[in-house]
N, C-alpha and C positions, 0 to 999 in steps of 0.2 A: 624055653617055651616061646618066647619072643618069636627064635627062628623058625620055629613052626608055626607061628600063627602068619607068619610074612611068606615062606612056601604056600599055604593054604589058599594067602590074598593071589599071590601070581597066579598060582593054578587056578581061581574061580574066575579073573579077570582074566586070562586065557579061554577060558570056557565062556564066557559073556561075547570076549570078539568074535569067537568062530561060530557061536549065535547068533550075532549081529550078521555078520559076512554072511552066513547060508539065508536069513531073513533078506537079508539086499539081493540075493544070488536068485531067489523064490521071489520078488517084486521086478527083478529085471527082466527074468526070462519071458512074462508074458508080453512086454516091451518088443521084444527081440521076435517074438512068436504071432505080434499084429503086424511088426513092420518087413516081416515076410511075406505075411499073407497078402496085406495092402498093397505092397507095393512089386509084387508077380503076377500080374497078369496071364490067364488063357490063355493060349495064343491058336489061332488058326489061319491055316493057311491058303490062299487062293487057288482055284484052277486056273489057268490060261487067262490071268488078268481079270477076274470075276469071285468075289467072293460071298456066301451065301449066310447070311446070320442070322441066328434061329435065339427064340427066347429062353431058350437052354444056357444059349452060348453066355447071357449072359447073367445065369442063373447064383455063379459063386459070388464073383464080388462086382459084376456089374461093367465090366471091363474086360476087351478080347484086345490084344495084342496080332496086329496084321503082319504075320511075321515071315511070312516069302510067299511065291506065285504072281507075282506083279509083273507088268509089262516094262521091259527094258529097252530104249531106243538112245545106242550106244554114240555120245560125241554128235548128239542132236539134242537139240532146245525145241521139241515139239510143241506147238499149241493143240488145247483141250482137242478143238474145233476139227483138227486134224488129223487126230489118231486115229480113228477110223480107215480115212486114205492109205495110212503108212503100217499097218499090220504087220502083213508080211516082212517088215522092216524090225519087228521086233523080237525079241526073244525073252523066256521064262528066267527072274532072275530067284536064284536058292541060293539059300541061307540058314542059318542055326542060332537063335535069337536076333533077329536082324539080316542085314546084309550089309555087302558093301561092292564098289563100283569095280568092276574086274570085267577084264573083257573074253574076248574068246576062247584065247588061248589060256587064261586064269590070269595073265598079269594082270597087276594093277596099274587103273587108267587115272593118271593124273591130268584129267580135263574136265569134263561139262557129258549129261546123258538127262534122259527124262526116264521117270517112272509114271507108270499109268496103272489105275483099280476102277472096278467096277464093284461098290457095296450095295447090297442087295439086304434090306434092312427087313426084319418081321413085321407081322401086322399092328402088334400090339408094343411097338417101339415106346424107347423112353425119349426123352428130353437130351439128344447126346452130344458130347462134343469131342476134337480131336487132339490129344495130347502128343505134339510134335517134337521127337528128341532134339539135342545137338545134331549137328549137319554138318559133316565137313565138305565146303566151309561158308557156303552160300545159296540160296535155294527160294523158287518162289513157287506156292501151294495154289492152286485152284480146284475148288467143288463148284462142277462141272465146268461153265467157263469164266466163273467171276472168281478172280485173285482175291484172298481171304490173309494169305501172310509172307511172308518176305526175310531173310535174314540176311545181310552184306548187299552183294551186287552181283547177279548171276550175269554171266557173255560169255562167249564163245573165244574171248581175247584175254590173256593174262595182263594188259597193258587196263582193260577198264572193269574187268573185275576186281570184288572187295570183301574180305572178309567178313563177318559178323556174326555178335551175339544173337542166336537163335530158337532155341527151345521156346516152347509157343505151346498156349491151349487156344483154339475155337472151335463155332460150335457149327452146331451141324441144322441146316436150315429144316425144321419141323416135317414143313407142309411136301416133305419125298419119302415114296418106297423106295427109293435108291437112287444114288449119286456118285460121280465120279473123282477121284482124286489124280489128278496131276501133278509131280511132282520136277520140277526142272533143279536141276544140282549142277552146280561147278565146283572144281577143286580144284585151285593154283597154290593155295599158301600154306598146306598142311602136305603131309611124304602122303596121307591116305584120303582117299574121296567116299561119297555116297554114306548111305545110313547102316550108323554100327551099332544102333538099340531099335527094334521094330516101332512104327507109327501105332498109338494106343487108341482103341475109340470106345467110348461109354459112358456110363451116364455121366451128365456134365456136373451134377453134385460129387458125385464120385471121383471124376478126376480134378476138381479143384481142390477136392478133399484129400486126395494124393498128393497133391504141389504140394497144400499146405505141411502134409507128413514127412515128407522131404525136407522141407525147410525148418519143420520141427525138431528134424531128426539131426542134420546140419547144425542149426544154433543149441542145440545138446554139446553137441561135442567140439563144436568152437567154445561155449561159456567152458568145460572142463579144461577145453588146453587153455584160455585162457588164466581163471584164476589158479593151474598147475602152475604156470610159465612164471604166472605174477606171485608165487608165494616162494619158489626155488629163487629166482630173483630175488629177493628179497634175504631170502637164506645167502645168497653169494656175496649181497651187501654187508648183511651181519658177521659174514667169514668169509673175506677177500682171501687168503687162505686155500680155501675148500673148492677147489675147481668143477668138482660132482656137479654142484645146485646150477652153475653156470651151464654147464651142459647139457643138463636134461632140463633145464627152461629154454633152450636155445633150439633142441630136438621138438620142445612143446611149442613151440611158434613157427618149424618148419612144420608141425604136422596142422598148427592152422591156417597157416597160408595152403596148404594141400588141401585141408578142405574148402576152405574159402572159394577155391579156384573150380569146383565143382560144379555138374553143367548147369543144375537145379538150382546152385548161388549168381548164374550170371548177370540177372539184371541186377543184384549188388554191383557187379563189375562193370555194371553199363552205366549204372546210377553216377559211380565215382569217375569216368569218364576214363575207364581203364579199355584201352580199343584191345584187338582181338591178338593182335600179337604181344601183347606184354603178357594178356592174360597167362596164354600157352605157353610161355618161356618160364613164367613165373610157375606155373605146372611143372613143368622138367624138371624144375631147378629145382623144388621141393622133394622131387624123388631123388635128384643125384645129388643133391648136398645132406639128405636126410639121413645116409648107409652110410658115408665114412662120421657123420655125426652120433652115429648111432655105434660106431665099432672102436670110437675114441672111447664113449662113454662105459660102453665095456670094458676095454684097456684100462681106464681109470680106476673101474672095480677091481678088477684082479691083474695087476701089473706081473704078479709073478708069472701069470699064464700066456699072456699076449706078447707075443715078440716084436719088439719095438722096428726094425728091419721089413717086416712084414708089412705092419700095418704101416709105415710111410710109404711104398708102393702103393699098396691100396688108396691112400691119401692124395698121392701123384694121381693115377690112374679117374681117380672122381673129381678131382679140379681139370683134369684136360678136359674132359667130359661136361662139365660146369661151362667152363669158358668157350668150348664150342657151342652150348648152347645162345651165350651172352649173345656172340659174333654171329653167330651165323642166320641165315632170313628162315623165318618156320617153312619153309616147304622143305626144308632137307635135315631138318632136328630131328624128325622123329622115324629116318632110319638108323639113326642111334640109340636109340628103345631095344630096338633086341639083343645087341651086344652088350648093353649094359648089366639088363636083365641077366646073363648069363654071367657076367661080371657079380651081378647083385647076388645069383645062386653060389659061385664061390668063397664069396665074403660069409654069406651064410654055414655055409659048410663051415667055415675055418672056424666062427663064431661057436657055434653046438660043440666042434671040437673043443675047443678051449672051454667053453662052459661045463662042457662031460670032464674035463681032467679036473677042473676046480673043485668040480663037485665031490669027485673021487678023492682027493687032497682034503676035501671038506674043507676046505675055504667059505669062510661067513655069507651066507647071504647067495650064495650058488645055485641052492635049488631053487629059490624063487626067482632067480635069474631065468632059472631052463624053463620053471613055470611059465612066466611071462611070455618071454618067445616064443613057446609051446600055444599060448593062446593064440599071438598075434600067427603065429604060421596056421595056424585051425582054420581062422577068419580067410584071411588068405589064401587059402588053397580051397575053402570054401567060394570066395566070391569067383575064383581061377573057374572052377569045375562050373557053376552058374554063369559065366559069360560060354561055353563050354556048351550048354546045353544037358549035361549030366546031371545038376540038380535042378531043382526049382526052389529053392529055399530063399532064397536072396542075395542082395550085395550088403554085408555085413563088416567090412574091414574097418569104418569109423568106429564099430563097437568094440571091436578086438583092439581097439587102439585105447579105450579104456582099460580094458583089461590089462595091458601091456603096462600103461602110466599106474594103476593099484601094485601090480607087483612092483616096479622099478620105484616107485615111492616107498615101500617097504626097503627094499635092496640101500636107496639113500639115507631113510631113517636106520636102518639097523647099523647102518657105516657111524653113523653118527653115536648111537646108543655105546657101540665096541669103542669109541676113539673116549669116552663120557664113560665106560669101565673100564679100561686101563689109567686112567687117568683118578679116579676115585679108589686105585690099590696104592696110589703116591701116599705122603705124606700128610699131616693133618693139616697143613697148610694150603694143599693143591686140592682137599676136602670141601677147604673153607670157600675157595675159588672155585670146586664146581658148584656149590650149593648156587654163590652168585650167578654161575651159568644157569641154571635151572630157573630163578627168576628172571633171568631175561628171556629163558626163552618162553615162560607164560604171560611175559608183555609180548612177546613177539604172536601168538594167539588170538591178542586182541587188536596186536595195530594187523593184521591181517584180516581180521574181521572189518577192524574199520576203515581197511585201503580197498576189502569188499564191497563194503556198502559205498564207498567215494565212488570207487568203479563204479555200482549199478547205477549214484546218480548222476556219474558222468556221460555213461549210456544213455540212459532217460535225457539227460539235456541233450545227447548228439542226433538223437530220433529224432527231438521236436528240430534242434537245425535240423536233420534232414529232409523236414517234410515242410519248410520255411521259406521263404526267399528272406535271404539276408537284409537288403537295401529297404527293401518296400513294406516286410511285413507279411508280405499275402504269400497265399501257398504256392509251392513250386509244382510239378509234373507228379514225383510221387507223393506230396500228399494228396493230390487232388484224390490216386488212383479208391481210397476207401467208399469217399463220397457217391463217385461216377458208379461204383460199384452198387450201392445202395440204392442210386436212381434207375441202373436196367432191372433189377430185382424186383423194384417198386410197380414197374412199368407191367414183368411180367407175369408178376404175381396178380393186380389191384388195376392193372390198366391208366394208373395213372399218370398225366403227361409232365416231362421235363424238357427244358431246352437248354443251348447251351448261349453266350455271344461271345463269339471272337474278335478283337479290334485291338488297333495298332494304331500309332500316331502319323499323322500324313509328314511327310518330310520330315520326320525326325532327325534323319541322319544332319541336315544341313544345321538344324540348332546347334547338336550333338558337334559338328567342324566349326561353326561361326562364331558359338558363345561359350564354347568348353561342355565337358560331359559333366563337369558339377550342374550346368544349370536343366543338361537332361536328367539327370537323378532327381532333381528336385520336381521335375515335371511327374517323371514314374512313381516319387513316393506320393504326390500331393494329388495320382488318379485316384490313388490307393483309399485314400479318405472321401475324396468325394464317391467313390463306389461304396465305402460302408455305409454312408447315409442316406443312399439311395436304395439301398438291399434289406430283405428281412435277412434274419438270426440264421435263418436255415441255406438261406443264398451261400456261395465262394465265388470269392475272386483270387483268380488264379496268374501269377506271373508265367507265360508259357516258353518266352525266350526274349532276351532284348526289351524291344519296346512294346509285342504282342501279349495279349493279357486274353486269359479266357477267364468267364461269367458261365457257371453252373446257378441253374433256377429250376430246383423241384418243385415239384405241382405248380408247373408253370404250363401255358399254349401257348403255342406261338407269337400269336397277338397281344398277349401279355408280356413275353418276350422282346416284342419290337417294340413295345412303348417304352418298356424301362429304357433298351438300349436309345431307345430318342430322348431319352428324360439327360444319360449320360453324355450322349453327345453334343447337347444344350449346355447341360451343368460344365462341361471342359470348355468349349467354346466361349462361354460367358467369363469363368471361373477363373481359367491360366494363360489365358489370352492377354498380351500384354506383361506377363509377369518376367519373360525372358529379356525384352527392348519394347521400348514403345514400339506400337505397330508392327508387332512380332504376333500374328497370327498361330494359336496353338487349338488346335481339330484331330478330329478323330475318324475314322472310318472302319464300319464293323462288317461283320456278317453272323446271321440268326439260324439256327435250325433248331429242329425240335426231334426226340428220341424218337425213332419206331421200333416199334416191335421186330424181336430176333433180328437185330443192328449191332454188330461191333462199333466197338468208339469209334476204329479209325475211320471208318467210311461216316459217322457222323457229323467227325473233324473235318473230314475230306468236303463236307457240301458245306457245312459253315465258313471254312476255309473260300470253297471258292466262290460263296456267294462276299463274301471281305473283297477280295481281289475285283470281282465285278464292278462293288464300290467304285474301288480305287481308279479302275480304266472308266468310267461316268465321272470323274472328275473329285473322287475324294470329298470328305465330309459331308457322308451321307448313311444312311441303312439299309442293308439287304438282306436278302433270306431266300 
C-alpha cells in the first residue's frame, strides 16, 4: 500500500509541474507576442530620396521604419546645404530591413558616404522623434541644416576618424510639414559600413516606450543568466567534483556578456567607460568562446557519444579564432564571422548527431537535451529569417536562450537526481549519507535565496553608486539624466520654466600642481555643501567632470537663475578663499541658460557652456548667460 500511495504522489506531482510549466508557457507567450509587435516596425520605403507619410502609416503601432529609397553620395561628406547642387551625383540606395554601404559594383566600401531624405509628414502629425540604430561606425545627423546628433568622429581620413557608441532617439522639430535628414557615415574600424537596422520615426512616446522595452527586455535575460550563472556556481562550489555546474554557469556569463554587449545596452558600455573597440571584441568573443563552451558541456553530458579527438579540433579551431580576435584591430575581425559561422553550422550538425544517437541509446536526459537546442535553433533561425526580411516577427534569440538554460537545468538536475539513485541502491550506510546530502541540499535553497536577496541589495547599492559621484556626494551625468528628463516634460506639458548653471573653478589646475589634489578635493567636496544650503529640496547639483559642476533649477527663470548662481559665487569667494594658503584666492566662473521649448539637452549645454567660457575670456570670477 505504501508503494502505491508514493506512485500516486510522483504521478500527481508530475502532473502539477507540467501544469505549472504550460501555465508559465500561457503567461510567457503574450510577452513574446508584445515584444514582436513593439518592437517591428512598418517600414516604408522612399522614392528618389523623398518619402510620403500618411496617418495610416502610422495607424498600428505609431512607428514607420524608413527602410531604403534614400539618397546615396558615395565617399562624399556632403552638407545639408548642398545636396541639392550634387543630385546628379547621387544614387537610390536598397536594402531589405536596412542597408548598408556598398558601392557600384556591390562591393563593400570601407570609407565615409552621405545619406540624404526628404520626409514629408501628414497634416495631422503627432509629436515625433527619430530612433537612430547602431552605425558602423561613426556618423553625424542633420534635420535640415542643424546637427541634432553625432556618434565617434566622422572624416574623410582613417588617421582622425573615431569610433563611437551611437544609437540615439531625437525628436523631430513640431512647427514642419517636412524635413530633411542628413546622414554623414564613416567606416575605418569595423570589416562593414553604413546602416544594417533602418532609421525608425514616430511617435516620440512611442519610441522612448520602445528603448525602454528593449532594455526591459535585456535586464530580463541578464537577471536569468545571472542568478543561473550564480546558483550553478554555487553547485560547483558545493561539488568541486562535478564539472557540469561549472560549465553551464560559465556558458551563462558568456551569454550575458553577449547580451550586455547589445546595441540597445551601449550607454551601459559608455557609462563604464568601455570605448568602442573593447566593446566589439568583447561581442566576438562571446560568440566564439560560447560554441566550444557549449559542445564541452554536451561532451560532459554524454561522454559516451562525443569523441574526445573531435571535439579538441574543434577546441583548437575556436581558440585560434578567439586569439585573432584578442590581436587583431576591429576593422578586420569581423571578416571572420562568416567562416566561423559555417564552422559554428558544423559544430551544430555534429552536436544533433550526437544528441539523435544518445537519444536512440536512450541515454538520460537526451531528449531534453534535443528539446532545448531544438528551441534555441527555432529562435535562431527565427531571428536569421527576420534580419532576412522573410518574417516580421521579431528578434527573439534572448528568449530562446531561456528556453535553452529551462531545459539544460533539467539535463543538470536529472544528472544529479541519477548520480543521488544509484547511490541510494548502495548500502544502509550510503542511505544514511544521502539522507545528509538531501539536507544540505535544502540549506543550499536557502543560502541561494539569500545570496539572491545580497545580490539584489548589492545591485540596489551599485545603482545608487552609479548614479553618485564618489568624492563630493552630488550626482554624476547619469543620475542627473531622470531629473533633466522630468524638467523638458514639465516644460512641454505645463510650460514651465527650468534652467540650468554650469561653473568651474578659475585656475584650478594650479591649486590642484601647487598644493596637491588633496586640497583640490577638499575645495570640490566643500562647493558641494555650500550648494546644498543655497538650493531648494527640488534643486541638483551635479558633478559634470573634474572641477565642472552643473546646477539643475526647476521652476526656475532665468533671473532667478542668475541670482542664485551670484549668491554661489559670493558664498565660494567669501567661504574657501584662503582655505588652501593664505592669500590663495578660490573663485568661481559660471554660465546660465534657461530650457526652451523642443531643446535637446545638448544644445542647452552647448549655450550654458559657452556663455562659462565667455566668463572666463572677461577675466573669470563672474556670471553669464
Amino acid at each position: 500500500m505504501s508503494i502505491l500511495n508514493q506512485s500516486r504522489m510522483t504521478l500527481l506531482s508530475r502532473l502539477m509541474a507540467v501544469l505549472m510549466f504550460l501555465v508559465c508557457v500561457a503567461v510567457f507567450m503574450p510577452i513574446i507576442m508584445h515584444f514582436g509587435n513593439a518592437l517591428t516596425p512598418v517600414k516604408k520605403s522612399a522614392e528618389n530620396g523623398q518619402v510620403f507619410l500618411q496617418s495610416t502609416d502610422f495607424s498600428s503601432d505609431n512607428k514607420v521604419a524608413l527602410s531604403d529609397g534614400w539618397l546615396f553620395f558615395e565617399s562624399k561628406l556632403v552638407q545639408p546645404q548642398d545636396v541639392q547642387k550634387l543630385l546628379n551625383e547621387a544614387r537610390i540606395v536598397r536594402g531589405i530591413s536596412g542597408w548598408q554601404l556598398t558601392a557600384q559594383d556591390g562591393n563593400q566600401v570601407n570609407g565615409f558616404g552621405t545619406y540624404h531624405i526628404t520626409v514629408n509628414l501628414p497634416l495631422d502629425k503627432l509629436d515625433l522623434a527619430i530612433q537612430i540604430p547602431q552605425i558602423e561606425s561613426a556618423y553625424r545627423l542633420y534635420i535640415n541644416d542643424n546637427l541634432v546628433a553625432t556618434g565617434g568622429e566622422v572624416s574623410e581620413s582613417k588617421s582622425t576618424a573615431k569610433p563611437g557608441y551611437n544609437a540615439k532617439i531625437v525628436l523631430v522639430p513640431n512647427e514642419q510639414n517636412s524635413f530633411t535628414l542628413t546622414l554623414q557615415v564613416s567606416s575605418y574600424h569595423t570589416a562593414w559600413g553604413g546602416l544594417w537596422s533602418p532609421v525608425v520615426i514616430g511617435a516620440a512616446d512611442e519610441i522612448f516606450a520602445t528603448q525602454r522595452d528593449l532594455v526591459a527586455l535585456s535586464m530580463f535575460i541578464l537577471g536569468v543568466l545571472t542568478i543561473t550563472a550564480a546558483f550553478y556556481l554555487i553547485q560547483f562550489y558545493l561539488r568541486p567534483n562535478e564539472k557540469l555546474p561549472l560549465v553551464f554557469g560559465c556558458l551563462c556569463m558568456l551569454l550575458f556578456l553577449k547580451e550586455f554587449t547589445n546595441e540597445h545596452m551601449l550607454f551601459v558600455l559608455q557609462f563604464l567607460g568601455i570605448n568602442f573597440s573593447i566593446g566589439l571584441k568583447i561581442n566576438y568573443l562571446t560568440f566564439y568562446l560560447g560554441v566550444p563552451t557549449l559542445l564541452y558541456f554536451m561532451q560532459l553530458c554524454f561522454p559516451q557519444t562525443f569523441k574526445a579527438k573531435i571535439t579538441r579540433v574543434c577546441y583548437l579551431i575556436a581558440a585560434v579564432y578567439s586569439v585573432f580576435v584578442l590581436v587583431s584591430p576591429t576593422q578586420i575581425i569581423g571578416y571572420s564571422l562568416l567562416s566561423y559561422q559555417i564552422f559554428c553550422l558544423i559544430v551544430t550538425l555534429y552536436l544533433i548527431t550526437c544528441l539523435v544517437i544518445s537519444s536512440v541509446k536512450k541515454l538520460p536526459a537526451a531528449k531534453m537535451m534535443i528539446l532545448g537546442c531544438l528551441i534555441l535553433s527555432i529562435f535562431a533561425i527565427n531571428d536569421i529569417l527576420f534580419m532576412l526580411d522573410v518574417v516580421s516577427t521579431g528578434r527573439f534569440f534572448s528568449l530562446g536562450i531561456v528556453g535553452f538554460i529551462i531545459c539544460q537545468g533539467y539535463v543538470i538536475n536529472n544528472h544529479f537526481n541519477n548520480v543521488r539513485s544509484r547511490n541510494e541502491s548502495l548500502s544502509l550506510q550510503l542511505q544514511q549519507r544521502n539522507l545528509e546530502l538531501q539536507e544540505l541540499g535544502a540549506g543550499l535553497e536557502t543560502k541561494v535565496e539569500q545570496r539572491t536577496q545580497e545580490l539584489e541589495q548589492v545591485n540596489r547599492e551599485l545603482q545608487t553608486l552609479a548614479e553618485v559621484d564618489k568624492l563630493t556626494g552630488a550626482l554624476n551625468r547619469h543620475g542627473l539624466q531622470k531629473y533633466l528628463q522630468t524638467s523638458f516634460e514639465r516644460l512641454r506639458r505645463s510650460g514651465q520654466p527650468s534652467s540650468i548653471v554650469l561653473f568651474d573653478f578659475d585656475n584650478f589646475k594650479n591649486i590642484n600642481d601647487s598644493y596637491g589634489h588633496d586640497s583640490g578635493d577638499k575645495i570640490l567636496m566643500s562647493v558641494v555643501k555650500i550648494v546644498n544650503d543655497l538650493i531648494r529640496e527640488q534643486d541638483k547639483i551635479t558633478r559634470w567632470g573634474g572641477e565642472e559642476f552643473l546646477l539643475l533649477l526647476p521652476d526656475t527663470e532665468i533671473q532667478g537663475a542668475l541670482a542664485i548662481a551670484e549668491k554661489l559665487r559670493l558664498a565660494v569667494s567669501e567661504q574657501l578663499s584662503n582655505t588652501v594658503a593664505p592669500e590663495v584666492p578660490v573663485t568661481i566662473t559660471a554660465g546660465v541658460a534657461q530650457f526652451q521649448q523642443d531643446e535637446i539637452f545638448e544644445i542647452l549645454f552647448k549655450r550654458a557652456d559657452n556663455a562659462l567660457y565667455r566668463g572666463k575670456r572677461m577675466g573669470r570670477n563672474c556670471i553669464q548667460s
